[in-house]
N, C-alpha and C positions, 0 to 999 in steps of 0.2 A: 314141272315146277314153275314153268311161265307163266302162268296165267294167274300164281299165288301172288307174283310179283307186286300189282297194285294193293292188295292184304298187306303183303308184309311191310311196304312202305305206311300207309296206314299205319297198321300196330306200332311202328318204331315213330310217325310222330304223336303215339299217344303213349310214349315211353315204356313201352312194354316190355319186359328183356327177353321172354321166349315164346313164340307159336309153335302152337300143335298142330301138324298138318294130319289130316286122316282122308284118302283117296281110296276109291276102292282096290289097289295092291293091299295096301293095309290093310285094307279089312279082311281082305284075301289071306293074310299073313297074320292076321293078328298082333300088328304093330303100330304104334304111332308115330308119327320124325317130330322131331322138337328140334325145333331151328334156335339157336340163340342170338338174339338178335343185334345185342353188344361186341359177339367176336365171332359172328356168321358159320360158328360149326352148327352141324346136323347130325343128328346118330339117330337112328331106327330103335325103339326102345318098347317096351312091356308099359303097358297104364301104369301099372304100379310102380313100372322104376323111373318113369316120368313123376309121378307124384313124388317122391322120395327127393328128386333134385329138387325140386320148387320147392317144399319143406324146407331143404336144406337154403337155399339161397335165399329163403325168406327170415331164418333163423338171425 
C-alpha cells in the first residue's frame, strides 16, 4: 500500500471521502479495499457492496 500513499494524499486534498484500491491480489480475489479517507478504515469488499456504501453516504 506504499506506493498508493501519494494517491491517497492527492484524493484527500481534493476532498474525497473514499478510494478504491484494486491491485492485482484483488483481482486474484475478486475484491476491492475501499479506504475511507475521513476515519482511515479499510475493508476488502464485493463491487457491489462497495457501491451500496457510497449510495448510502451519499444519500
Amino acid at each position: 500500500m506504499e506506493h498508493y500513499q501519494k494517491k491517497f494524499k492527492k484524493a484527500d486534498k481534493l476532498n474525497c471521502m473514499f478510494v478504491v484500491v484494486l491491485g492485482e491480489d484483488e483481482i486474484k480475489n475478486g475484491v476491492l479495499q475501499l479506504k475511507n479517507l475521513k476515519t482511515g478504515d479499510q475493508q476488502k469488499l464485493t463491487f457491489e457492496d462497495i457501491i451500496e456504501i457510497i449510495k448510502k453516504k451519499n444519500d
